[in-house]
N, CA, C, O and CB atoms as a CASP TS submission, in Angstrom:
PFRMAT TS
TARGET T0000
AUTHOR 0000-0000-0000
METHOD Language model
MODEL 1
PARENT N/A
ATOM      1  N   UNK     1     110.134 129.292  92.625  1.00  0.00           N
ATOM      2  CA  UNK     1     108.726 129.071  92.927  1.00  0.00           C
ATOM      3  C   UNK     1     108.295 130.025  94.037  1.00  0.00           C
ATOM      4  O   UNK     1     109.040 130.583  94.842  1.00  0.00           O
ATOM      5  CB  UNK     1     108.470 127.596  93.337  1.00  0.00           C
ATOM      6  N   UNK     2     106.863 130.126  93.937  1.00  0.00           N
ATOM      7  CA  UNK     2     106.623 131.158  95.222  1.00  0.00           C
ATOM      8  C   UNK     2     106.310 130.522  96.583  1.00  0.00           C
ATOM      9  O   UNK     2     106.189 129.297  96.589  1.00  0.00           O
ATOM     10  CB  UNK     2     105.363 132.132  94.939  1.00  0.00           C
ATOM     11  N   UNK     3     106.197 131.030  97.461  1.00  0.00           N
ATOM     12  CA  UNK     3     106.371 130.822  98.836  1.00  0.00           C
ATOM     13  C   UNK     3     105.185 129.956  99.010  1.00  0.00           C
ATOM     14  O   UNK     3     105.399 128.878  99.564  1.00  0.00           O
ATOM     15  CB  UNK     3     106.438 132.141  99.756  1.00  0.00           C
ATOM     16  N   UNK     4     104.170 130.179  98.701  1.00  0.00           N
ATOM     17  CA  UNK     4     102.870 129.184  98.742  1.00  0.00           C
ATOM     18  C   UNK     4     103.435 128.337  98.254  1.00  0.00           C
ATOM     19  O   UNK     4     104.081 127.775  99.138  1.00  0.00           O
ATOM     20  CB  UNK     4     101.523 129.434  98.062  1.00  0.00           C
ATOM     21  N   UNK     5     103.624 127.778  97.110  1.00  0.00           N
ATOM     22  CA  UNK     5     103.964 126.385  96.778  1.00  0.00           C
ATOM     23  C   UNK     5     104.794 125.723  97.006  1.00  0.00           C
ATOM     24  O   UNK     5     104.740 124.569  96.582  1.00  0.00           O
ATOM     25  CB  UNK     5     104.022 126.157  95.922  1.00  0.00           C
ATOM     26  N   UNK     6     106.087 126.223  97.884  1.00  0.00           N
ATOM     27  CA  UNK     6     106.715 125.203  99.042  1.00  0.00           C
ATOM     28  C   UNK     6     106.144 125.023 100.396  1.00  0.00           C
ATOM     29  O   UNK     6     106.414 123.980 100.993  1.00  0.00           O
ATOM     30  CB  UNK     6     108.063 125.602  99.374  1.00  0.00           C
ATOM     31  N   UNK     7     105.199 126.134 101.092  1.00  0.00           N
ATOM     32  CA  UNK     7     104.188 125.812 101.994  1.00  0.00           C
ATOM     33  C   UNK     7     103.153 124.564 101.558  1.00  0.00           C
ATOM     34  O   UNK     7     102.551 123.805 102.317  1.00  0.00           O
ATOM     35  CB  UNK     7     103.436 127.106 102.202  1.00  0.00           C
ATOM     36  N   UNK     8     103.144 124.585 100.606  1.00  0.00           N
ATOM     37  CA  UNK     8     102.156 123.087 100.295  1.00  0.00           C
ATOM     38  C   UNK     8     102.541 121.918 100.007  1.00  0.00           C
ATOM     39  O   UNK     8     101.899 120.870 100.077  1.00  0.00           O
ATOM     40  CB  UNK     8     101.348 123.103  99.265  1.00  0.00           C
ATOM     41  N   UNK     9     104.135 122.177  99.512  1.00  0.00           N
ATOM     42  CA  UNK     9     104.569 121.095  99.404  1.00  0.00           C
ATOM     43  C   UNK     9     105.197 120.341 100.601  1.00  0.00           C
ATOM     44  O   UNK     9     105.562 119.165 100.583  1.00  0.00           O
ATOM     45  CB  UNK     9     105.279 121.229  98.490  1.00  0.00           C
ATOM     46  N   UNK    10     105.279 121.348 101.821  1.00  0.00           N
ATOM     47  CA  UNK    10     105.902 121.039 103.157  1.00  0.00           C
ATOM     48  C   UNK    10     104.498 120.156 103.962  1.00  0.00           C
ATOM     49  O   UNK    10     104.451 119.049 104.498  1.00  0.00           O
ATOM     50  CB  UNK    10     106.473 122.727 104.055  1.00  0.00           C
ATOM     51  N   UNK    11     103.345 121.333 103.724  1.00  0.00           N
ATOM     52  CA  UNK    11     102.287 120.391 104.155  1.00  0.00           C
ATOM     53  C   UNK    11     102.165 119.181 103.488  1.00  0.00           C
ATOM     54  O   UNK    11     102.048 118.247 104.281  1.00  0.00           O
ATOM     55  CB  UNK    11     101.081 120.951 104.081  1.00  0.00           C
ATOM     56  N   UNK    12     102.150 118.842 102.279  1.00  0.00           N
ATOM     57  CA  UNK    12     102.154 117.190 101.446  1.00  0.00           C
ATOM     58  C   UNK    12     103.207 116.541 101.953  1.00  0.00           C
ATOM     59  O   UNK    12     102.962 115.335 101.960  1.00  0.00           O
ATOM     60  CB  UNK    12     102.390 117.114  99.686  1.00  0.00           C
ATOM     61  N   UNK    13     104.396 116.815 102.432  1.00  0.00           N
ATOM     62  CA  UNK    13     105.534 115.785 102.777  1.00  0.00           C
ATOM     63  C   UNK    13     105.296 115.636 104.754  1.00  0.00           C
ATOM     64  O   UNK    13     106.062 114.956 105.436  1.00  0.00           O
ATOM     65  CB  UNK    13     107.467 116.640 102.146  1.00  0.00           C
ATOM     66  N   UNK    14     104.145 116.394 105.323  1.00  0.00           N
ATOM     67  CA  UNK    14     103.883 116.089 106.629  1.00  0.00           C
ATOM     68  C   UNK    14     102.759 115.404 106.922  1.00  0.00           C
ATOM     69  O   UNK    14     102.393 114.970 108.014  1.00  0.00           O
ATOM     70  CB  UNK    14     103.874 117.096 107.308  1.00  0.00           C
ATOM     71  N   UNK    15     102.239 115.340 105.866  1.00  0.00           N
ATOM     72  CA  UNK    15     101.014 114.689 105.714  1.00  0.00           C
ATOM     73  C   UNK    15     101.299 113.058 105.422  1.00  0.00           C
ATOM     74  O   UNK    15     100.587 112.178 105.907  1.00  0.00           O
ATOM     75  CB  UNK    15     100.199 115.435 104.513  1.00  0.00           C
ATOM     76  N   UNK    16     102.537 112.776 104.490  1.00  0.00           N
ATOM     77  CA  UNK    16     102.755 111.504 103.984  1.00  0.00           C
ATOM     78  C   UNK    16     103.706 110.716 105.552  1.00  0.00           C
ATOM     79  O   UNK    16     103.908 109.519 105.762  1.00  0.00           O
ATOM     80  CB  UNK    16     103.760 111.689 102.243  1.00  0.00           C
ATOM     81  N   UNK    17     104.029 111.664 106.230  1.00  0.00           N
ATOM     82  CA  UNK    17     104.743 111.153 106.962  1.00  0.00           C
ATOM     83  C   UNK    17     104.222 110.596 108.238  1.00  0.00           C
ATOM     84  O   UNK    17     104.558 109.628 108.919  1.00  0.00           O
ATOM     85  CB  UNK    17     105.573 111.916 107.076  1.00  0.00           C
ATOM     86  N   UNK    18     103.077 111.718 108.380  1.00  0.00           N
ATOM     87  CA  UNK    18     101.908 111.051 109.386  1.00  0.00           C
ATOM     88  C   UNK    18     100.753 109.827 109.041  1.00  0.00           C
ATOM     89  O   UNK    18     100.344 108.992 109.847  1.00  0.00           O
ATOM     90  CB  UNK    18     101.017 112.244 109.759  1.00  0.00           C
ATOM     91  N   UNK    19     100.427 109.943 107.881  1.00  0.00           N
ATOM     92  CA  UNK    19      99.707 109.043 107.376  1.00  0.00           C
ATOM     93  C   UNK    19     100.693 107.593 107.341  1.00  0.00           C
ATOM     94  O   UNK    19     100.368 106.706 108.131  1.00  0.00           O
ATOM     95  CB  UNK    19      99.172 109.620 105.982  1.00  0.00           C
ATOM     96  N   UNK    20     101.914 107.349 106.413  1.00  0.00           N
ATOM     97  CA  UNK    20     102.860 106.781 106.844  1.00  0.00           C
ATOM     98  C   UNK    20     102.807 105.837 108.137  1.00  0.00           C
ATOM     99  O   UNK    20     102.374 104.694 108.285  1.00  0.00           O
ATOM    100  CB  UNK    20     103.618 107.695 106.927  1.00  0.00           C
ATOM    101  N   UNK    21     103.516 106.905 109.170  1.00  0.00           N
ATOM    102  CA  UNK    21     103.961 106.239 110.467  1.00  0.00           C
ATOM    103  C   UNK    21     102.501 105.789 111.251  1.00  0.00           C
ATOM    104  O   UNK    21     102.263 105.390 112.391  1.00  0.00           O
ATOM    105  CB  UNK    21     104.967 107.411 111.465  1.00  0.00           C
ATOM    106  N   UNK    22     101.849 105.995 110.334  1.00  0.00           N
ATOM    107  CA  UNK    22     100.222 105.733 111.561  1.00  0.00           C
ATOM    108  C   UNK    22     100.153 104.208 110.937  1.00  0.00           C
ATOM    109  O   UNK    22      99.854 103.306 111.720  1.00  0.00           O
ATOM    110  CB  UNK    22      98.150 107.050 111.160  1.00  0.00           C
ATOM    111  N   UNK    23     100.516 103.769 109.054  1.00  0.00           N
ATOM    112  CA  UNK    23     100.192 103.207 108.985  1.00  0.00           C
ATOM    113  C   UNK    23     101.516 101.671 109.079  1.00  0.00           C
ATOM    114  O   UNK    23     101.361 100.510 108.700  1.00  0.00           O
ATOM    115  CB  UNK    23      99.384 103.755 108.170  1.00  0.00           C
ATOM    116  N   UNK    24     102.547 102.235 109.635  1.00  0.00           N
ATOM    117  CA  UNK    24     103.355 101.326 110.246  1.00  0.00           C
ATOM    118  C   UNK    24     103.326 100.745 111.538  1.00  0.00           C
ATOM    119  O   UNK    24     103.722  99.618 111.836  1.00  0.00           O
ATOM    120  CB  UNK    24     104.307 101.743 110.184  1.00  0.00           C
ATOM    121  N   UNK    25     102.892 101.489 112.186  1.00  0.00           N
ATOM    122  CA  UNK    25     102.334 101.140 113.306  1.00  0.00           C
ATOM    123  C   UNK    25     101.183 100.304 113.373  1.00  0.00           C
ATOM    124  O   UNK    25     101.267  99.237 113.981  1.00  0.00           O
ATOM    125  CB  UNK    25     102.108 102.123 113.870  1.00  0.00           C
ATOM    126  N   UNK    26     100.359 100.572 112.949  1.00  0.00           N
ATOM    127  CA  UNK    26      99.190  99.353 112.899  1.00  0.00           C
ATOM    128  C   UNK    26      99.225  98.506 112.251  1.00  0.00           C
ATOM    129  O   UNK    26      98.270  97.738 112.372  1.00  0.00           O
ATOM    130  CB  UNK    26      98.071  99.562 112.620  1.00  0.00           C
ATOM    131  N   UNK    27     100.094  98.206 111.406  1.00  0.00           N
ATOM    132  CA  UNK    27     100.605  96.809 110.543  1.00  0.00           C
ATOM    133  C   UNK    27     101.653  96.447 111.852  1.00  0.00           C
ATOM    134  O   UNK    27     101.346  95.378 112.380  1.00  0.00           O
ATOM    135  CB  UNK    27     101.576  97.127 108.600  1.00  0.00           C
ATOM    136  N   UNK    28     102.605  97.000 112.357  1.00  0.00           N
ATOM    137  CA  UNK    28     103.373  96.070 113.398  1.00  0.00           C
ATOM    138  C   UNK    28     102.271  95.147 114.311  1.00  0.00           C
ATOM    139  O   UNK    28     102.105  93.931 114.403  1.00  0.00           O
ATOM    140  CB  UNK    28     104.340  97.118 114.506  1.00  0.00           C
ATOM    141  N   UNK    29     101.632  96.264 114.912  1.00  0.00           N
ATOM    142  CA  UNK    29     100.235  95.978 115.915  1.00  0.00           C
ATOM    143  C   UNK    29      99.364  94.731 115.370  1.00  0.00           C
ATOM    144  O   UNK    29      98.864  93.966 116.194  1.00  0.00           O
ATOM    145  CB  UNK    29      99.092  97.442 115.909  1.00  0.00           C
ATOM    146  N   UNK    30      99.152  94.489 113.767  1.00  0.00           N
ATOM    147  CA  UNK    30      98.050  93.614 113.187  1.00  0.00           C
ATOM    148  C   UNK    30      98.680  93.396 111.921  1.00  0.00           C
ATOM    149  O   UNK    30      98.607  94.245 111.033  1.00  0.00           O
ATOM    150  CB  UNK    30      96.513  94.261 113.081  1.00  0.00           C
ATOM    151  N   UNK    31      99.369  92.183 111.758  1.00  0.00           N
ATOM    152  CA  UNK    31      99.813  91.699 110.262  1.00  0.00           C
ATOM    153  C   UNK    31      98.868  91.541 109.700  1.00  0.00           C
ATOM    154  O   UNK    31      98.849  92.104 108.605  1.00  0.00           O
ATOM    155  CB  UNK    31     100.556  90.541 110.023  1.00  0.00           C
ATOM    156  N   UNK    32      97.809  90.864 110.023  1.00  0.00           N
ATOM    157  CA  UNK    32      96.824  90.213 109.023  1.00  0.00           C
ATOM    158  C   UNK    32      96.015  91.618 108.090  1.00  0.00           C
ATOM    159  O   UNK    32      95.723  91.439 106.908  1.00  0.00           O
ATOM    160  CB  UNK    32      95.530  89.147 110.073  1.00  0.00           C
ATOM    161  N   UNK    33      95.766  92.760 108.675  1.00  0.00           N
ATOM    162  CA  UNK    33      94.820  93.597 108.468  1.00  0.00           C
ATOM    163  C   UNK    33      95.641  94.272 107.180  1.00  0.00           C
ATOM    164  O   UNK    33      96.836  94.411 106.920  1.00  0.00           O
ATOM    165  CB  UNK    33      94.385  94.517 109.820  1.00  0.00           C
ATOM    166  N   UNK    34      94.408  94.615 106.514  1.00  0.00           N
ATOM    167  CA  UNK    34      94.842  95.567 105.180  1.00  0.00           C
ATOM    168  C   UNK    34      95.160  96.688 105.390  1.00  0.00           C
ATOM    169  O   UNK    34      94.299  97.399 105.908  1.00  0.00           O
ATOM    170  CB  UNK    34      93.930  95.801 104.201  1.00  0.00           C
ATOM    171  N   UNK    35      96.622  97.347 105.050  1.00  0.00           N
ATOM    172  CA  UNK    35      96.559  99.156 105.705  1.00  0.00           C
ATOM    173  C   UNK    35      96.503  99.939 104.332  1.00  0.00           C
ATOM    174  O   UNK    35      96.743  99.556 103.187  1.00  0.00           O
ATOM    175  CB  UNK    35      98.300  99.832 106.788  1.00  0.00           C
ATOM    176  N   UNK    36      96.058 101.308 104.887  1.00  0.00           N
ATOM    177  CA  UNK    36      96.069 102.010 103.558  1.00  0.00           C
ATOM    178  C   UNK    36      95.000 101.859 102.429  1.00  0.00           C
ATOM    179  O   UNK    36      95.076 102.408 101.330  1.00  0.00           O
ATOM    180  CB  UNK    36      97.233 101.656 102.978  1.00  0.00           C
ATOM    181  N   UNK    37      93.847 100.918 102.911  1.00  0.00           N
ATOM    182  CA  UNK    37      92.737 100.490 102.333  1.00  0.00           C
ATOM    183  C   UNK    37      93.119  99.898 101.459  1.00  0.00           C
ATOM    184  O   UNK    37      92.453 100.036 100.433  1.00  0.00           O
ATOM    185  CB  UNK    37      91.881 101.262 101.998  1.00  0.00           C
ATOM    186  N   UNK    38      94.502  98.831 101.368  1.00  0.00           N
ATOM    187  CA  UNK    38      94.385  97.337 100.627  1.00  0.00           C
ATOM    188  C   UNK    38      95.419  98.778  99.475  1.00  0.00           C
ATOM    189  O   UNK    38      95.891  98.294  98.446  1.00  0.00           O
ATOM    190  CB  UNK    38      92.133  96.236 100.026  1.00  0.00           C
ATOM    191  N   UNK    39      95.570  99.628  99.591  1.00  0.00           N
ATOM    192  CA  UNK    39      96.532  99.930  98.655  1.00  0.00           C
ATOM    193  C   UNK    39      98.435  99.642  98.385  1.00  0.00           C
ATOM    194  O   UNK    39      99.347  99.766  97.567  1.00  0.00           O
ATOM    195  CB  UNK    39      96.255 101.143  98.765  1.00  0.00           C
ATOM    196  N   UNK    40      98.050  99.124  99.953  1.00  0.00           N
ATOM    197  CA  UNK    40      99.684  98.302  99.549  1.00  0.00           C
ATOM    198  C   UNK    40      99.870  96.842  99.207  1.00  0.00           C
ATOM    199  O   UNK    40     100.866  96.136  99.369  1.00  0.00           O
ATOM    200  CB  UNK    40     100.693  98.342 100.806  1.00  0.00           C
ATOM    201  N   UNK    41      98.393  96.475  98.572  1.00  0.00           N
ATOM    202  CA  UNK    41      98.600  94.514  98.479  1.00  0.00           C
ATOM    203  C   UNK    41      99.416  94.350  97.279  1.00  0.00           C
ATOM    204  O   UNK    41      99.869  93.258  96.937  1.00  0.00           O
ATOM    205  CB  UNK    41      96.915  93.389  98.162  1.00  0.00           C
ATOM    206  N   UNK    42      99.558  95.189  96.789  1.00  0.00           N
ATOM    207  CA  UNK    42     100.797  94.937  95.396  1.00  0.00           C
ATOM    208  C   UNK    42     102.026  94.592  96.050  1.00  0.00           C
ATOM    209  O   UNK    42     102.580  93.503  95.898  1.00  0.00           O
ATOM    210  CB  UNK    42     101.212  96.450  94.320  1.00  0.00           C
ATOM    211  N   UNK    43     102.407  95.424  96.702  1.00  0.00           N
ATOM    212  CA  UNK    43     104.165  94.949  97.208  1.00  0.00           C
ATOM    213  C   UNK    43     104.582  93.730  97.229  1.00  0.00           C
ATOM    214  O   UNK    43     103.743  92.842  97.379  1.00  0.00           O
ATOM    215  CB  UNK    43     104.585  95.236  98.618  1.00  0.00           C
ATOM    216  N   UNK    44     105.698  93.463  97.112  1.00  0.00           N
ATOM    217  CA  UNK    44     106.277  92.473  96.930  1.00  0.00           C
ATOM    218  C   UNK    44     106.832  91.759  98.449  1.00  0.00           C
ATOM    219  O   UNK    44     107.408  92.579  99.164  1.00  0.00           O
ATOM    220  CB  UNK    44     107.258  92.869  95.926  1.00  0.00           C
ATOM    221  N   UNK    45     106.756  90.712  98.873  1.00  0.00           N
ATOM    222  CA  UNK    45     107.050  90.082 100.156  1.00  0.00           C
ATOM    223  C   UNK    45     106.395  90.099 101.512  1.00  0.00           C
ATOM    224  O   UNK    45     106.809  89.925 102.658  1.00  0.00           O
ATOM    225  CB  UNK    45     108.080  90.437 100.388  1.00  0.00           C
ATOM    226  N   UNK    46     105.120  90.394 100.925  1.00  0.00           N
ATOM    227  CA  UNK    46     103.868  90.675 102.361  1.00  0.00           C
ATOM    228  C   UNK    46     104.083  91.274 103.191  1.00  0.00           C
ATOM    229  O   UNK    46     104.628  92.324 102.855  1.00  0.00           O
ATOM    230  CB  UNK    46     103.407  89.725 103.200  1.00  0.00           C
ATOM    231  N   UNK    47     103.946  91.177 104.139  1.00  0.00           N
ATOM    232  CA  UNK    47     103.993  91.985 105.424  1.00  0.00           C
ATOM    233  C   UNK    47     105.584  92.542 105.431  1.00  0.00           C
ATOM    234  O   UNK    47     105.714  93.761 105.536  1.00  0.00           O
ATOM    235  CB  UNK    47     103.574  90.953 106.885  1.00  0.00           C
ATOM    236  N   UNK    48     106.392  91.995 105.360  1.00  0.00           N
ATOM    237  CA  UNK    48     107.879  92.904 105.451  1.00  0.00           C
ATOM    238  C   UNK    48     108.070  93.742 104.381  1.00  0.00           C
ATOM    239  O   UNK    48     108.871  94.674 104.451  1.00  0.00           O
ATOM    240  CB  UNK    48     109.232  92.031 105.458  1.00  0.00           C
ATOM    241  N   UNK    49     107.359  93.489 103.303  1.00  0.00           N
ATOM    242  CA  UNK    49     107.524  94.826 101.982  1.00  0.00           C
ATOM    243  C   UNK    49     106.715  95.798 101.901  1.00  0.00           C
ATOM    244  O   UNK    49     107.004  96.808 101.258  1.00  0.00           O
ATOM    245  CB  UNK    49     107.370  94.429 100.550  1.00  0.00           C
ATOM    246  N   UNK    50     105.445  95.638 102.610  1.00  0.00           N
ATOM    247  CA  UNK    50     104.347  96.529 102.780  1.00  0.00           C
ATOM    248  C   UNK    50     105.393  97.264 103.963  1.00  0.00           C
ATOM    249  O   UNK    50     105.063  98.447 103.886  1.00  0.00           O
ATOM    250  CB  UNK    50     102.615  95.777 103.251  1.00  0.00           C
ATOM    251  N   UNK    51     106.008  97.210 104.556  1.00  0.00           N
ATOM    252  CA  UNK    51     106.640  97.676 105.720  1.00  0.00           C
ATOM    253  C   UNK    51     107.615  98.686 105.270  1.00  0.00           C
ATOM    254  O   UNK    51     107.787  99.848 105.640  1.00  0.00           O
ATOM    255  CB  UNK    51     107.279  96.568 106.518  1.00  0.00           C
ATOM    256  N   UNK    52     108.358  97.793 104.167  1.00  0.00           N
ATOM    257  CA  UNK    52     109.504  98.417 103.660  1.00  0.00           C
ATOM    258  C   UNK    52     108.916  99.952 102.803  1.00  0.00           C
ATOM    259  O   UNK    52     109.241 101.127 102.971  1.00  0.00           O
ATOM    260  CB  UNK    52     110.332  97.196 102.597  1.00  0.00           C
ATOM    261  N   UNK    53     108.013  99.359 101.933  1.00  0.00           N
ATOM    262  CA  UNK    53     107.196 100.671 101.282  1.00  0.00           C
ATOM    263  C   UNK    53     107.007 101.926 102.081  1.00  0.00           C
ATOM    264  O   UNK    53     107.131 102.977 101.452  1.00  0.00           O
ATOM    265  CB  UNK    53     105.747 100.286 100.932  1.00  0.00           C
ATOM    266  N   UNK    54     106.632 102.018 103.797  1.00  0.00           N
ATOM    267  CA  UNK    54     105.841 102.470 104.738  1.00  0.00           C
ATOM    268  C   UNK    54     107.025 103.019 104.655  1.00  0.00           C
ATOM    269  O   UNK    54     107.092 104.010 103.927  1.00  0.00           O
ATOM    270  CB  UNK    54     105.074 101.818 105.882  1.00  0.00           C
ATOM    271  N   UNK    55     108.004 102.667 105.196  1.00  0.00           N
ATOM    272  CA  UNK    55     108.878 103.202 105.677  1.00  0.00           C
ATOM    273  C   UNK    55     109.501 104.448 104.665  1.00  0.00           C
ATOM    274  O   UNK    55     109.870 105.555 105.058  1.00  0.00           O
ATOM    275  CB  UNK    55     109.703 102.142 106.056  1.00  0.00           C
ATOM    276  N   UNK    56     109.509 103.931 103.208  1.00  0.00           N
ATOM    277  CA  UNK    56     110.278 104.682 102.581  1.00  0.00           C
ATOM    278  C   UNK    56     109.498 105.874 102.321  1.00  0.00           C
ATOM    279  O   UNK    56     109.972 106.981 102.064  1.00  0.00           O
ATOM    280  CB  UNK    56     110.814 104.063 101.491  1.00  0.00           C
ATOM    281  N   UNK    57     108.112 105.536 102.415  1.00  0.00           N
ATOM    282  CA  UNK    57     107.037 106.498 102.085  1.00  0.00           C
ATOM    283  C   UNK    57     107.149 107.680 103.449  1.00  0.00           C
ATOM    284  O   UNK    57     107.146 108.899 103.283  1.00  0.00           O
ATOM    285  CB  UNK    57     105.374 105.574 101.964  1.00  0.00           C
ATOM    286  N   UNK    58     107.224 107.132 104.499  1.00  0.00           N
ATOM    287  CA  UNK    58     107.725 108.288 105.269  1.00  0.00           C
ATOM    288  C   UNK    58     108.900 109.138 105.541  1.00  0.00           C
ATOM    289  O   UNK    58     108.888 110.259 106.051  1.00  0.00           O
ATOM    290  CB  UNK    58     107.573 108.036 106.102  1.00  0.00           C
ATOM    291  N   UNK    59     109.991 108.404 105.103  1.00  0.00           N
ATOM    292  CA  UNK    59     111.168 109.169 104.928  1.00  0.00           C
ATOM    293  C   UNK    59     110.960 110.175 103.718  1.00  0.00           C
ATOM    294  O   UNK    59     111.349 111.341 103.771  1.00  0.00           O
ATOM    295  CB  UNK    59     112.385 108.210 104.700  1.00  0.00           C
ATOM    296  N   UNK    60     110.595 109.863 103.103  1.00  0.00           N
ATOM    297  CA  UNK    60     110.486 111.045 101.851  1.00  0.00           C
ATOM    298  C   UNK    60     109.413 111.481 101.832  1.00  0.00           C
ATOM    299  O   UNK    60     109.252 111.922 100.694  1.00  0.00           O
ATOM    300  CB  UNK    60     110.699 110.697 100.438  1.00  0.00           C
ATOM    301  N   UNK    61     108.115 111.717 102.695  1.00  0.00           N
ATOM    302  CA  UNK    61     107.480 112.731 103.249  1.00  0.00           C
ATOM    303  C   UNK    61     108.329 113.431 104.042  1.00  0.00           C
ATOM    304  O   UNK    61     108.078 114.634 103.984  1.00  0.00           O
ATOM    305  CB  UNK    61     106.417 112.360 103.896  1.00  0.00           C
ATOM    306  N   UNK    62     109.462 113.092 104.943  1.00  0.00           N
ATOM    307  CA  UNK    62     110.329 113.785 105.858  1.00  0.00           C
ATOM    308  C   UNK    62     111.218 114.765 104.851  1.00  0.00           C
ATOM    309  O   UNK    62     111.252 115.993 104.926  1.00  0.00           O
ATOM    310  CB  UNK    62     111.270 112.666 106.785  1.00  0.00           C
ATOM    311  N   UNK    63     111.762 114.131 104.118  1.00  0.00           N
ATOM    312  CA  UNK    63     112.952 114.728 103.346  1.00  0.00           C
ATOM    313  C   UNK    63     112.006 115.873 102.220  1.00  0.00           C
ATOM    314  O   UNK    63     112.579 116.957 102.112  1.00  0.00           O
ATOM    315  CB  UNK    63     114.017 113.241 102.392  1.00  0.00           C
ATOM    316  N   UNK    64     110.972 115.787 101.585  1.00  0.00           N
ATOM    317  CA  UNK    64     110.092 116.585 101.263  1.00  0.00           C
ATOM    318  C   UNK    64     109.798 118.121 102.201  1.00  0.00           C
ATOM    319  O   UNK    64     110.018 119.321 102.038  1.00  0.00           O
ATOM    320  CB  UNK    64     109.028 115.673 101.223  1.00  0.00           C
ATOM    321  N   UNK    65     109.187 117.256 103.219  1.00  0.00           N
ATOM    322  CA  UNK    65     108.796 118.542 104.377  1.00  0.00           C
ATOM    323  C   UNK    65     110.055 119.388 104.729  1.00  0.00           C
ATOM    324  O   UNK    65     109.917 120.607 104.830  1.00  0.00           O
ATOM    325  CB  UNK    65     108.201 117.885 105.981  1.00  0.00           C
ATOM    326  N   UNK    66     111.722 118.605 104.993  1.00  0.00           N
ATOM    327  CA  UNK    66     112.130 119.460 105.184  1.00  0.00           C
ATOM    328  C   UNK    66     112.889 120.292 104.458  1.00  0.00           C
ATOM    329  O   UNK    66     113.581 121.186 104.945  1.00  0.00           O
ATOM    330  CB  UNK    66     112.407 119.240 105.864  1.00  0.00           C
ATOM    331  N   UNK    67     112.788 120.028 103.253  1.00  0.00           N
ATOM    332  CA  UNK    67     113.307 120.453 102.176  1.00  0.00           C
ATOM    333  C   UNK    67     113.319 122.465 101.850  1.00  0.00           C
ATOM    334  O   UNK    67     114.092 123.422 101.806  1.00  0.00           O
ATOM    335  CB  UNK    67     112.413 119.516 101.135  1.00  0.00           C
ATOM    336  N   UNK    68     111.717 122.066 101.683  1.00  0.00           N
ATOM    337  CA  UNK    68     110.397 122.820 102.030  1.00  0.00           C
ATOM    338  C   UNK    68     110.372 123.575 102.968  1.00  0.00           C
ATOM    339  O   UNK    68     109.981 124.698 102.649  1.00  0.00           O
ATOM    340  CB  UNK    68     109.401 122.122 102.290  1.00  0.00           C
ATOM    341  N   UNK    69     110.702 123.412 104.338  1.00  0.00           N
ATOM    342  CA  UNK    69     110.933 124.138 105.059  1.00  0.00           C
ATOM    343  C   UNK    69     111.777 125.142 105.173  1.00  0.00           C
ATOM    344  O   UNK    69     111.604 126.202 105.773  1.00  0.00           O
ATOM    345  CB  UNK    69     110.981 123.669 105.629  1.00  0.00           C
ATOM    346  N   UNK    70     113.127 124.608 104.300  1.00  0.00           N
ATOM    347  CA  UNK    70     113.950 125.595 104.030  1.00  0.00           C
ATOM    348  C   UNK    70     113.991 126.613 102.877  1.00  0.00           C
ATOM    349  O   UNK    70     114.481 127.738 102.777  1.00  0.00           O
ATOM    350  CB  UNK    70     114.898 125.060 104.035  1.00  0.00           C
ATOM    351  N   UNK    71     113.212 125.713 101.935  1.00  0.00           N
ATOM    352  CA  UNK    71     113.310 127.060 101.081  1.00  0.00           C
ATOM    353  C   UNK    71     112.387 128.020 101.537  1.00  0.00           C
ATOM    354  O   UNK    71     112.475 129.183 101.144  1.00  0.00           O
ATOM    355  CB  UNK    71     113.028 126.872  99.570  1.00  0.00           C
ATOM    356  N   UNK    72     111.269 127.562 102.540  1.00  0.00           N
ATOM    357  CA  UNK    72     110.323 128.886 102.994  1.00  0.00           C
ATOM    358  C   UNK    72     111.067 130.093 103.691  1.00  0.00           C
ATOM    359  O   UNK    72     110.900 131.304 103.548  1.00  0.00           O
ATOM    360  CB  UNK    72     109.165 128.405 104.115  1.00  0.00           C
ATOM    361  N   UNK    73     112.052 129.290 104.593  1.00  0.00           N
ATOM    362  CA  UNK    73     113.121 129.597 105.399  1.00  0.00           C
ATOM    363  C   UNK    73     114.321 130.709 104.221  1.00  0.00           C
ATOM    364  O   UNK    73     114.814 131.632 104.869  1.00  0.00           O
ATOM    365  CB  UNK    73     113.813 127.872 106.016  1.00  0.00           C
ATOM    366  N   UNK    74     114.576 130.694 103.360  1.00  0.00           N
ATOM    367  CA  UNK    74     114.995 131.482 102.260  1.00  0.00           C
ATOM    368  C   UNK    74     114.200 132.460 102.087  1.00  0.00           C
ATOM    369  O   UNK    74     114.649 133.572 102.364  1.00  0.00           O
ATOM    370  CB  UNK    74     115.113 130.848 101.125  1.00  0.00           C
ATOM    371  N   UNK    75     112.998 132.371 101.657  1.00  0.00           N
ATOM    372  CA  UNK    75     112.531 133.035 101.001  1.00  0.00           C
ATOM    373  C   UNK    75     111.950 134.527 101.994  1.00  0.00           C
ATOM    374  O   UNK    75     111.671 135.708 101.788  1.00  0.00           O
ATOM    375  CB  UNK    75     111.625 132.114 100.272  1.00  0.00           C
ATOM    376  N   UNK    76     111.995 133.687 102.982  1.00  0.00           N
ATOM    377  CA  UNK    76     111.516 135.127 104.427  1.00  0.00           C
ATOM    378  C   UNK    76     112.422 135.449 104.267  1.00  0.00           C
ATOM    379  O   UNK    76     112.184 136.319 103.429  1.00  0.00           O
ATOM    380  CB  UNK    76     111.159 135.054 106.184  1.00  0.00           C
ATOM    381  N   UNK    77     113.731 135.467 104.448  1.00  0.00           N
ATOM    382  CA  UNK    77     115.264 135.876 104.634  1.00  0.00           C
ATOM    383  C   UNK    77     115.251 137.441 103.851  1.00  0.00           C
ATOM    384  O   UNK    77     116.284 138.106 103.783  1.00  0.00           O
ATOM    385  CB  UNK    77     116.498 134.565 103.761  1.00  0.00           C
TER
END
């Protein structure tokens, strides 16, 4: 693939990871409140699975971004 399209895919996996951890944090801060605009009321086990989701959703924005990083990291080489 070309160098742009792991630059975008690094930006999409830093993006999920910030969006993510912003929205774990304010569910610790406020159980009751909807995060993500009510897009996590599907999960399974309320507030600790909406959590669990968060979490995984930011690790693999992480593992994405840095993935990404390296093949950009290749491709300058």
């Amino acid at each position: 693939m070309a160098k742009n399209v792991w630059v975008g895919l690094q930006i999409v996996g830093m993006v999920l990871v910030v969006a993510s951890a912003q929205a774990v944090i304010r569910l610790l801060i406020d159980h009751s409140k909807s995060q993500v605009w009510g897009l996590l009321d599907w999960a399974p086990g309320g507030w600790g699975g909406q959590i669990v989701v968060l979490v995984v959703l930011a690790a693999a924005g992480a593992i994405l971004a840095d993935r990404s990083n390296n093949k950009v990291k290749l491709l300058e080489a």
